[in-house]
C-alpha positions in Angstrom: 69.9 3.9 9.7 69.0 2.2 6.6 66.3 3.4 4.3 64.1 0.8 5.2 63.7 1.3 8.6 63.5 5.2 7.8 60.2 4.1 6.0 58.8 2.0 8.6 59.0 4.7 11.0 57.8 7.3 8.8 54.7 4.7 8.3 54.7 4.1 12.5 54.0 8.0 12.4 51.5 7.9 9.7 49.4 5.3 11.1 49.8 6.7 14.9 48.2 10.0 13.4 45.6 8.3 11.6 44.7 6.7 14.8 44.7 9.7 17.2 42.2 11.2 14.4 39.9 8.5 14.7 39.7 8.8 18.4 39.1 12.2 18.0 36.2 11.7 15.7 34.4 9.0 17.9 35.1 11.3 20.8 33.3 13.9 19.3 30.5 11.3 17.7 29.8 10.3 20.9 29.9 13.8 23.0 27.4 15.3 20.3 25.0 11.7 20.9 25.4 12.8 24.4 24.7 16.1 23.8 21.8 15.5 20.8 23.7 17.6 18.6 24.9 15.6 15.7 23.7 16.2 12.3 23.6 15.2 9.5 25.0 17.4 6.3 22.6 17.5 3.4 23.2 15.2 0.6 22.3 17.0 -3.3 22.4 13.9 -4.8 21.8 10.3 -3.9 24.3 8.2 -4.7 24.6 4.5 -4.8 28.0 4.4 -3.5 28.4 1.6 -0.6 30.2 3.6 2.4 29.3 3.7 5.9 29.2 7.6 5.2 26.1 7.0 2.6 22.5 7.1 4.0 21.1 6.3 1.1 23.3 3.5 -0.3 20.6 0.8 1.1 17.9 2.2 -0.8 19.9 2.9 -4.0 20.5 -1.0 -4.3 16.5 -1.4 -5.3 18.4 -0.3 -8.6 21.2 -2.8 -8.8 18.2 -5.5 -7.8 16.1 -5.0 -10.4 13.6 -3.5 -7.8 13.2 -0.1 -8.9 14.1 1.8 -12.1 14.6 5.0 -10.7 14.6 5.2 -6.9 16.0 8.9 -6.9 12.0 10.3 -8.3 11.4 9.5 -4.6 12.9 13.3 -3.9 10.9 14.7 -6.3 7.1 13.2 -3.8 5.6 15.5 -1.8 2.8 13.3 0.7 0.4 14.9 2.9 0.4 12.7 6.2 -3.3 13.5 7.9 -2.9 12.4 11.7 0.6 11.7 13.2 -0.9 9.6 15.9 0.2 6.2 16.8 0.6 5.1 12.7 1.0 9.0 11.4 4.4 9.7 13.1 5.3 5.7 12.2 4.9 6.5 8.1 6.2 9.6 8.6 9.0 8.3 10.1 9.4 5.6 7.3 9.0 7.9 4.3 11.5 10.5 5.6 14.2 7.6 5.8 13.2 6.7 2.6 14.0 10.0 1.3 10.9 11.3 0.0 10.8 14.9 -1.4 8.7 16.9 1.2 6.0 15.6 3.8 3.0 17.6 4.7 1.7 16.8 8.5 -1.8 17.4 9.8 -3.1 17.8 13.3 -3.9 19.2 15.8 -3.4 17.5 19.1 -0.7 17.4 21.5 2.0 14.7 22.7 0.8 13.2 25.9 2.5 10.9 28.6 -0.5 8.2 27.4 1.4 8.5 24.5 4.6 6.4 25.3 3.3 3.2 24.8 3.5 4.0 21.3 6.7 4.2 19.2 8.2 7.3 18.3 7.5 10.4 20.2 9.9 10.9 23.6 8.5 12.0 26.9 10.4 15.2 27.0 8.2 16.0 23.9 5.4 16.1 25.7 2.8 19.2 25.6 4.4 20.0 22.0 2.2 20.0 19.2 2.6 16.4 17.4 3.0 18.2 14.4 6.2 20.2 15.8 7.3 17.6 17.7 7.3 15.1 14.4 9.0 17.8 12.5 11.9 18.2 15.0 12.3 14.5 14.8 12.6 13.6 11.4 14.5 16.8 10.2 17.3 15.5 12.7 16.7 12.4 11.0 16.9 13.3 7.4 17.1 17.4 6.4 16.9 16.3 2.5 13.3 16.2 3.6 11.2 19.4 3.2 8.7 19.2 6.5 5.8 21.7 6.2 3.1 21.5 9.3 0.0 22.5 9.9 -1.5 22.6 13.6 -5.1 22.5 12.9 -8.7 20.1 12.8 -9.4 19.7 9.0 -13.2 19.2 10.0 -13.9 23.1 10.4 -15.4 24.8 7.5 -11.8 27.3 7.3 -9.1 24.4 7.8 -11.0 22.3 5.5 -10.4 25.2 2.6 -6.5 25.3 3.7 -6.1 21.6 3.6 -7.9 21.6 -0.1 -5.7 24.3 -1.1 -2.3 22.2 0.1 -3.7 19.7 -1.6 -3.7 21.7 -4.9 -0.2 23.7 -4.7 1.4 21.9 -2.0 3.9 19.9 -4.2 7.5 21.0 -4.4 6.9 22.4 -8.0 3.8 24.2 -6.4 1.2 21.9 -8.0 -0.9 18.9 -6.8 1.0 16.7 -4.3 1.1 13.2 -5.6 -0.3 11.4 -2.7 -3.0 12.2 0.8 -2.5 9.7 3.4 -5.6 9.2 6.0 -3.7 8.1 9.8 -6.5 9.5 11.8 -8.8 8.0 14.3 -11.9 9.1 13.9 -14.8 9.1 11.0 -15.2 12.4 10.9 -11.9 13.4 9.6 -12.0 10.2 7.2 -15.1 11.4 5.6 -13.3 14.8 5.3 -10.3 13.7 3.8 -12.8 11.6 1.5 -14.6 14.4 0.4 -11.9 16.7 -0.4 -10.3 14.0 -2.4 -13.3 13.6 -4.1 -13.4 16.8 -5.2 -9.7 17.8 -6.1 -9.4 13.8 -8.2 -7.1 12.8 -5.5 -5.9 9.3 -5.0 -5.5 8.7 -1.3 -4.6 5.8 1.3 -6.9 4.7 4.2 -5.6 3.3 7.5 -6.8 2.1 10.7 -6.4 0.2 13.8 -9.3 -1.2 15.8 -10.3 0.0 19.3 -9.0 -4.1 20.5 -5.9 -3.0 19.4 -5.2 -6.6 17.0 -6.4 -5.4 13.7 -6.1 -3.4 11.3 -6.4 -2.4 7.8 -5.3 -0.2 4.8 -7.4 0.7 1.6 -6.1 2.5 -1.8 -8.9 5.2 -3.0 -8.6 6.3 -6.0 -11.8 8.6 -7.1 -14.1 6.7 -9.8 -12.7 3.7 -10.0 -12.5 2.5 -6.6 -14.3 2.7 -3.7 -14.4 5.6 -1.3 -14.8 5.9 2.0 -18.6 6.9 1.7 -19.3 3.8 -0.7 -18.8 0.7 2.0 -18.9 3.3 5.3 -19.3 1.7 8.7 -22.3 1.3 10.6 -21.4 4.1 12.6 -21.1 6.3 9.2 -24.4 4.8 7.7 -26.5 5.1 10.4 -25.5 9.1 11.0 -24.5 8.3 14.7 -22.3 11.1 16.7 -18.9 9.3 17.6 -18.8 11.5 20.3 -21.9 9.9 22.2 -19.9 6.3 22.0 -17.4 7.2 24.6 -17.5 6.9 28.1 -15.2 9.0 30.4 -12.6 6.3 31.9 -12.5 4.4 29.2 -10.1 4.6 26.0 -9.7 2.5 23.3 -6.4 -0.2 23.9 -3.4 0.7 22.0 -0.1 -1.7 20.9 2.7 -0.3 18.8 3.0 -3.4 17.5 0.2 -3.5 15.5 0.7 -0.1 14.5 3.9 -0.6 13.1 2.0 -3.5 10.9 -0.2 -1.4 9.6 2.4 1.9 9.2 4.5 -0.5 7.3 2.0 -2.1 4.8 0.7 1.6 4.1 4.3 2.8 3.2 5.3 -0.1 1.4 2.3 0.4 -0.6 3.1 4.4 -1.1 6.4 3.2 -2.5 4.8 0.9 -4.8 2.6 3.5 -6.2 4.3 6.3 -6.1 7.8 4.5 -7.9 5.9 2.2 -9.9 7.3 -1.4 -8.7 4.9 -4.6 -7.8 1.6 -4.7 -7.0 -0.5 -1.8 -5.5 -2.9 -3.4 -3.3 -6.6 -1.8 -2.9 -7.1 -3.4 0.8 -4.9 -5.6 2.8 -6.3 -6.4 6.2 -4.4 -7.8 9.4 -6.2 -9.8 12.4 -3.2 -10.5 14.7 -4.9 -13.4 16.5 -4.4 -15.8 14.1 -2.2 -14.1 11.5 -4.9 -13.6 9.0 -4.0 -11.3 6.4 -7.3 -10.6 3.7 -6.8 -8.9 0.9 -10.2 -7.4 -1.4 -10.7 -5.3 -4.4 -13.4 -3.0 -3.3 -15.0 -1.8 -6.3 -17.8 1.9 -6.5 -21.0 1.6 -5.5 -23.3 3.9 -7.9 -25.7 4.4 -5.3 -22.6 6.3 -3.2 -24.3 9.0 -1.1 -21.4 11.2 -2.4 -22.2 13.2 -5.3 -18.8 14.3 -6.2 -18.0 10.4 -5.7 -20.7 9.2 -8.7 -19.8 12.5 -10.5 -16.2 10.2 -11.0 -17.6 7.1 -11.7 -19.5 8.4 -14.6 -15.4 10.3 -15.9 -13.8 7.2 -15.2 -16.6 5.3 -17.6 -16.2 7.7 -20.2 -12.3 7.5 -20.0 -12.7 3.9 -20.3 -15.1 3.7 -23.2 -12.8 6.3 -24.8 -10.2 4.2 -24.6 -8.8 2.4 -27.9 -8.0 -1.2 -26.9 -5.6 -3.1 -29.7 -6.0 -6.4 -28.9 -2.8 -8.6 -31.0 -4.3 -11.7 -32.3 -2.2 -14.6 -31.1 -1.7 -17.2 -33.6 -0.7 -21.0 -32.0 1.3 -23.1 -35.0 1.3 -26.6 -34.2 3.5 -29.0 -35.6 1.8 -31.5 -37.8 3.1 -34.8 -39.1 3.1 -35.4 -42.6 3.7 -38.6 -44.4 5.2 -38.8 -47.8 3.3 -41.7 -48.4 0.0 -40.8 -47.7 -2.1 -40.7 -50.9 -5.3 -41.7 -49.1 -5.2 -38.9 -46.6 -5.3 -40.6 -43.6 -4.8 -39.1 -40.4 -4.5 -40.3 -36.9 -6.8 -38.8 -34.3 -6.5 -39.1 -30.7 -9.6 -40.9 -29.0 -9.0 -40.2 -25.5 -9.1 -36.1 -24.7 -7.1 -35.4 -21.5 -10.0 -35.1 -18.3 -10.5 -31.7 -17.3 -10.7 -31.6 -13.3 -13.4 -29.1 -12.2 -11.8 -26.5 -9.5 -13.1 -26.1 -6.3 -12.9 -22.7 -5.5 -11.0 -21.8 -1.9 -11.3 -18.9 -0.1 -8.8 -18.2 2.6 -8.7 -19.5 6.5 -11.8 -16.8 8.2 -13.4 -16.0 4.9 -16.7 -18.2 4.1 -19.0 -18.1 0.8 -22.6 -16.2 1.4 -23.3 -19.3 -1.0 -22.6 -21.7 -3.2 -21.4 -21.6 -6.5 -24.0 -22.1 -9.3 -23.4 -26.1 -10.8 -23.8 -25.7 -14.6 -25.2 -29.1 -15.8 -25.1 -29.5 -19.5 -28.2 -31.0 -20.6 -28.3 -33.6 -23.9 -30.3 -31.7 -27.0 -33.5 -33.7 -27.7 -31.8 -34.8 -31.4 -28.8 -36.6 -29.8 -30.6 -38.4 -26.7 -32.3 -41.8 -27.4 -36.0 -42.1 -26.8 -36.9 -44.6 -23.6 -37.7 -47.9 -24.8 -40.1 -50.3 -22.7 -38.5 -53.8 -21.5 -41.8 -55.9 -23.0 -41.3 -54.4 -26.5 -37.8 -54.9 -26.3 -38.2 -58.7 -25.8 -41.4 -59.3 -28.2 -38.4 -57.8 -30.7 -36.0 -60.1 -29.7 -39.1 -63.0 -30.6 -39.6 -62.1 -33.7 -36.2 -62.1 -34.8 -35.7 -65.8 -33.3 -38.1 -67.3 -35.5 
C-alpha cells in the first residue's frame, strides 16, 4: 500500500471520529433540552470573538460599529427592576441577555394562569413568586448576571426603608445602583418609587401600559431637572382618589404582549443609551398602536410640585447650573473678498437683491394640535422713515402750478 493511500485512510479515520463526536454532542444537546438541564458555563470576560460558542459576540460588534465605546461597562450596571409584571419580566429578560452586571427585582405577587397571555413566564411556574420565578429564568439564561430578589410591597412603611437602602448599597461595589426602573401597575407604587428617588438623587425610568391595552408610554426622571412623577400626576393622583374604589369585581383591565414588548423594548433601549453613553436619551416617548403614533415630549419641573424633596432639587440643580463656567469659543466667519489692483477709486460692488427668507410654518406631528396660534410679529415702519399721507386735491393744485 502506498503512502498515499495510508494517508487517506488515516484521514477516513480522523474524520469518522470527528463525526461520531459531533453526534454525541448534539445527542447530549438535545437530551439535556429535553431534560431542561443545559447550562451555560460562565464567561469572565466578554470577548468579541465571532463563534457560535460566544453569547456575547453580537453585542460586542456595537464596538467594531462605531455604536458603543465600551460595551463590556455593561457588567459593571447594577438596575433595580420594580414590578416584573407583563413589561418587568420583559426588561428583565432583555438586560440579562444584554449582560448587565446584576439585576435587582421587586414584587410581591404571584404567577397566575391569567398570566399566559403575556410573554415570558411558563405555566408550570405558576403559584411561584414572580420574583423567584424571573430569577430561575434568567440565571438559566445568562449566570454572568448577579439576580438579587426581593418578595415584598414597597408601599409599607418597613419595605419602603429596605428598598431605599438597596437603592443606596445595592450596586456590585456596594454603593448606589446606577439605575431604578418603575414596571408596576399602579400609582401607588409609582409615587413610591418617585419619592424615594427623590430623596436618594436617583435618576429613574417610568413605564406604563393603558388599561385598553394599545398604548403606552415611557418617561426618564431625573430629580431637578426633569419632571417627576408628582409634577404632571394623573387625574387619579391629583384629585387624591383611592385606585382601589375604581375596580369592579369581574372586570380586569385588557392585556396584549404585544404592546408590552413595545414598551419593554423602548425602556431598555433607552437604559442602554444612558447607562453606555450612545445616542439620544429620550425624556418621554409615547406609543398609540391604533394608528402608529409615536410622540415624543420633554417634560420639564414644575416649581409648584407638591413634592418637597422634588423642589428641594430644583433649587440644587439651579445652583449647579448657575455655578457652572460656560466658555463660549467665538467663531470667526472669513469671507473671501475680491480685490482689484486697479481700484484707486474704491469702488465696490454690492448686491441689490438679498436672498427671500421664507417664514416657517411650524408642524406638529399627526394627533398633536396647537392650544393656539403662534404670535405674528409685524414689523411696524418708525415714524421718521414713513411718508406723511398726502391729499389727492393738493396733489393736483401742485401739479397746476408747475404747468404754468
Amino acid at each position: 500500500m502506498s503512502d498515499s493511500s495510508k494517508k487517506e485512510i488515516t484521514d477516513l479515520h480522523t474524520r469518522i471520529q470527528k463525526l461520531k463526536e459531533d453526534l454525541q454532542t448534539s445527542k447530549s444537546a438535545k437530551m439535556n433540552a429535553e431534560q431542561g438541564n443545559a447550562k451555560r458555563e460562565k464567561i469572565t470576560k466578554m470577548s468579541a470573538e465571532v463563534v457560535d460558542s460566544n453569547p456575547y459576540s453580537r453585542l460586542m460588534a456595537l464596538k467594531r460599529m462605531g455604536i458603543v465605546d465600551d460595551y463590556e461597562r455593561i457588567r459593571e450596571k447594577t438596575i433595580i427592576v420594580v414590578g416584573v409584571g407583563g413589561v418587568g419580566s420583559i426588561v428583565a429578560d432583555m438586560l440579562t441577555r444584554c449582560g448587565a452586571g446584576k439585576l435587582i427585582l421587586f414584587d410581591y405577587d404571584k404567577v397566575e394562569l391569567a398570566n399566559m397571555n403575556r410573554l415570558f413566564y411558563q405555566p408550570h411556574q405558576s403559584g411561584l413568586s414572580k420574583v423567584e420565578a424571573a430569577k430561575d429564568t434568567l440565571i438559566h439564561i445568562n449566570p454572568d448576571v448577579e439576580f438579587e430578589t426581593h418578595n415584598m410591597n414597597i408601599t409599607t412603611m418597613e419595605n419602603f426603608n429596605k428598598f431605599v437602602d438597596r437603592i443606596r448599597h445595592g450596586s456590585l461595589t456596594g454603593g448606589k445602583v446606577d439605575l431604578v426602573l418603575s414596571c408596576v401597575d399602579n400609582f401607588e407604587a409609582r409615587m413610591t418609587i418617585n419619592t424615594a428617588c427623590n430623596e436618594e438623587m436617583q435618576i429613574w425610568m417610568e413605564s406604563g401600559v393603558s388599561e385598553n391595552a394599545v398604548s403606552g408610554h415611557i418617561q426618564f426622571i431625573e430629580p431637578g431637572r426633569t419632571a417627576c412623577f408628582a409634577c404632571l400626576p394623573p387625574l387619579v393622583v391629583a384629585m387624591n382618589i383611592d385606585e382601589k374604589t375604581l375596580k369592579r369585581d369581574g372586570v380586569c383591565a385588557a392585556s396584549l404582549p404585544t404592546t408590552m414588548a413595545v414598551v419593554a423594548g423602548f425602556l431598555v433601549q433607552n437604559t442602554l443609551k444612558y447607562l453606555l453613553k450612545f445616542g439620544e436619551v429620550s425624556m418621554y416617548v409615547g406609543y398609540n398602536a391604533l394608528n402608529d403614533f409615536f410622540p415624543k415630549e420633554s417634560m420639564l419641573a414644575n416649581p409648584e410640585c407638591d413634592d418637597k424633596y422634588c423642589r428641594k432639587r430644583q433649587k440644587e440643580y439651579k445652583e449647579r447650573i448657575a455655578n457652572e463656567k460656560v466658555v463660549e469659543k467665538e467663531i470667526v466667519i472669513e469671507s473671501d473678498q475680491i480685490t482689484h489692483e486697479d481700484n484707486d477709486w474704491g469702488i465696490e460692488l454690492v448686491e441689490e437683491s438679498a436672498p427671500e427668507i421664507k417664514q416657517e410654518t411650524r408642524k406638529v406631528a399627526e394627533g398633536l394640535q396647537l392650544l393656539y396660534d403662534p404670535v405674528k410679529h409685524v414689523e411696524m415702519e418708525s415714524a421718521e422713515t414713513s411718508s406723511p399721507a398726502i391729499d389727492l386735491s393738493s396733489l393736483m393744485a401742485q401739479l397746476k402750478e408747475m404747468n404754468k
